[in-house]
C-alpha positions as CSV (number, residue, x, y, z in Angstrom):
1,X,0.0,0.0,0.0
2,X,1.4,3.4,-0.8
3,X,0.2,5.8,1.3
4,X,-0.4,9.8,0.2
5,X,0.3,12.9,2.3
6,X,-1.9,15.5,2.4
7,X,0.4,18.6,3.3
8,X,-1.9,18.8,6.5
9,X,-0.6,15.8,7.8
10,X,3.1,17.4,7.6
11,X,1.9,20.8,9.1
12,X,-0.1,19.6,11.8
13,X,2.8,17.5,13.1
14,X,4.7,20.3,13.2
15,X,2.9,22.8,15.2
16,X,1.5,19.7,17.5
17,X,2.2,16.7,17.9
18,X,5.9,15.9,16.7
19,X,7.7,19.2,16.2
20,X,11.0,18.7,14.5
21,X,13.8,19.7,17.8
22,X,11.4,17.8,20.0
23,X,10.5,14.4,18.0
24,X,13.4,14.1,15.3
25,X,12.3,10.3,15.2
26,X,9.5,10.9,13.7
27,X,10.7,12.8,10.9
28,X,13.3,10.0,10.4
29,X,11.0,7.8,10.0
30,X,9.0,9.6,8.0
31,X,11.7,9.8,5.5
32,X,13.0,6.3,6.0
33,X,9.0,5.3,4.9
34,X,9.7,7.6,1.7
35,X,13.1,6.2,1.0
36,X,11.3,2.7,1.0
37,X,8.6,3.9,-1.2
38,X,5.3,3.2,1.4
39,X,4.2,7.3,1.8
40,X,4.9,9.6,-0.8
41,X,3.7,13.5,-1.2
42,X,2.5,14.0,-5.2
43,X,4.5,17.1,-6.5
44,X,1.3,19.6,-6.5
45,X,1.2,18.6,-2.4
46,X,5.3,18.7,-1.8
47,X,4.6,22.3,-3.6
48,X,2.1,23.8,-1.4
49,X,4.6,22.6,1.9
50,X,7.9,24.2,-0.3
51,X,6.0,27.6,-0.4
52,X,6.4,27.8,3.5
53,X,5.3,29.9,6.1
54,X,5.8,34.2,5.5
55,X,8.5,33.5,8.6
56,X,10.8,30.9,6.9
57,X,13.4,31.7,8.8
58,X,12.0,29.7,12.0
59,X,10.2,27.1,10.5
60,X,12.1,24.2,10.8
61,X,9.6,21.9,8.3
62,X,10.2,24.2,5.7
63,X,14.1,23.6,6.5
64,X,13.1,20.0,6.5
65,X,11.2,20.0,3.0
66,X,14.3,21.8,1.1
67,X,16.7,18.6,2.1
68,X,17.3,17.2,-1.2
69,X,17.6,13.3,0.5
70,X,14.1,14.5,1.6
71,X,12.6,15.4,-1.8
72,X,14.2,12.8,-3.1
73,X,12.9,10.6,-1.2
74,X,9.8,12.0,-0.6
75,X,8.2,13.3,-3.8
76,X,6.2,10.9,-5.7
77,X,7.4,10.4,-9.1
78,X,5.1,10.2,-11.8
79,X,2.7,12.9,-13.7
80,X,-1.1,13.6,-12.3
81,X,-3.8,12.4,-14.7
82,X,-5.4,15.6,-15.2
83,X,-8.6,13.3,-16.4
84,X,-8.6,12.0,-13.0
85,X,-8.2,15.3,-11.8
86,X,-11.4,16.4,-13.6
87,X,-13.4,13.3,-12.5
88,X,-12.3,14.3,-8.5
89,X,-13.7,17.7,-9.4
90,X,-16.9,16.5,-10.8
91,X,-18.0,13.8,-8.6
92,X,-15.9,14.7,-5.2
93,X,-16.8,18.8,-5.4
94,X,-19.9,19.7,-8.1
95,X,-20.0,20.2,-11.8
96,X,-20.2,23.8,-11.6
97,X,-17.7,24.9,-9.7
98,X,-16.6,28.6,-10.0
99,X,-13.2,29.9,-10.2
100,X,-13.1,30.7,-6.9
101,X,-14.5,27.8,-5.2
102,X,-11.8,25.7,-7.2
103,X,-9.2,28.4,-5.8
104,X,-10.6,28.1,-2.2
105,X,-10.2,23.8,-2.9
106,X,-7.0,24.1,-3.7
107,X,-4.3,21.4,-4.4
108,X,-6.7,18.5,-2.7
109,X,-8.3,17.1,-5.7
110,X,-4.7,16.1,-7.3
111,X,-4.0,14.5,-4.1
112,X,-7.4,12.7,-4.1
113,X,-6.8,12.2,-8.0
114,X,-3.5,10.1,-7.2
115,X,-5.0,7.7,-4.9
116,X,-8.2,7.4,-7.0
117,X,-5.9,6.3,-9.8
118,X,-5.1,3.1,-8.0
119,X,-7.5,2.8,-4.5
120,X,-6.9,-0.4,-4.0
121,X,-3.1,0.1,-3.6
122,X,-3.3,3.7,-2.5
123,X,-4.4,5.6,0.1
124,X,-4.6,9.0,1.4
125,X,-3.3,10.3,4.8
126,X,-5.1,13.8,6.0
127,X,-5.6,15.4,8.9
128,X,-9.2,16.4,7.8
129,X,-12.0,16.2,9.7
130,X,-14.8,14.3,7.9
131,X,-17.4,16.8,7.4
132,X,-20.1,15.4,5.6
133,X,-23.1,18.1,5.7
134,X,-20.4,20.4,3.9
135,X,-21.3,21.0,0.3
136,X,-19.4,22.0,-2.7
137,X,-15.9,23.5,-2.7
138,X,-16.3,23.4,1.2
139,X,-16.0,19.0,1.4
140,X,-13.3,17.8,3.0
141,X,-11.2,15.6,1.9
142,X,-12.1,12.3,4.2
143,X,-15.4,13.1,2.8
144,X,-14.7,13.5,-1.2
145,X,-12.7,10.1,-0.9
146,X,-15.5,8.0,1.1
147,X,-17.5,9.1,-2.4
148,X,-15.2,8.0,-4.2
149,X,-14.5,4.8,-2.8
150,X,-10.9,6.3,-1.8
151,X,-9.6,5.1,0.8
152,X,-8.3,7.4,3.7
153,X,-6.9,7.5,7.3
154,X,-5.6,10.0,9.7
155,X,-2.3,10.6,10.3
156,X,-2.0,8.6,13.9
157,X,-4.3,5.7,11.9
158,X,-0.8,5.6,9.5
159,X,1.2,5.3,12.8
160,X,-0.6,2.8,13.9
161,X,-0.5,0.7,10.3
162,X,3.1,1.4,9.8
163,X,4.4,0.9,14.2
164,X,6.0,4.3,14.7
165,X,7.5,4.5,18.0
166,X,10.3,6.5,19.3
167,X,12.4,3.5,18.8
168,X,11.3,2.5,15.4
169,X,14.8,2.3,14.4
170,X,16.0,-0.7,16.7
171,X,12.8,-2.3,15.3
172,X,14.3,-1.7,11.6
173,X,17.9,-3.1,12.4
174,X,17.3,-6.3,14.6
């Protein structure tokens, strides 16, 4: 199973749960999962994290992100199908969408898109609350993939799958 990133996931972490000078592990693992090809972030994703905050200078994620072992390892390789793309749109969002409700959706549907290329070996890993009375350009992403028959989970539902721990390395090397 190959596993998605939304950019949340990264973010939240961040500011939360795992910040980078308190829980280096995770972000080793993190990359180690990369390296090995189970999560990957698609391009338009890795893009929106790249942009940063408007204080780079203090954000260590965005110090993080521009490692080139990290984008290496961590950027999925292969072109969206803009097709797909269209059919998250139509079916995840509304037919009719307006230039700025697509603005205000953002890169999600490329994200949704790459899973929905493959659900039954990918799946997408958001910290999105499902939300499923919201309508429109205001769905979440949980909610766009349960109607698409994506699969999702949330980010300490990946921790689970994949036994993150603090000691996750010893694990790896005995």
């Amino acid at each position: 199973m190959l596993y998605l990133l939304d950019a949340s996931v990264l973010i939240t972490a961040k500011d939360t749960y795992y910040p980078l000078d308190s829980v280096p592990e995770y972000w080793d693992w993190l990359e180690y999962l990369a390296s090995n090809g189970q999560v990957k972030i698609p391009r338009e994703i890795f893009e929106e994290i790249k942009e940063g905050p408007d204080d780079q200078a203090k954000d260590l994620l965005f110090e993080w992100i521009q490692r080139p072992n990290i984008q290496k390892a961590i950027i999925l390789n292969e072109e969206v199908d803009i097709g797909l793309v269209q059919k998250v749109c139509n079916a995840g969002y509304a037919t009719d969408l307006n230039d700025v409700e697509v603005e205000e959706i953002g890169r999600d549907p490329f994200l949704i898109a790459y899973a929905f290329k493959s659900p039954e070996m990918r799946a997408v890993i958001t910290s999105e609350v499902s939300k499923p009375a919201l309508r429109r350009h205001k769905r979440r992403v949980p909610d766009v993939c349960n109607s698409l028959g994506v699969g999702w989970h949330t980010p300490f539902e990946l921790n689970k799958l994949l036994k993150f721990s603090t000691g996750w390395q010893k694990t790896v090397t005995s």
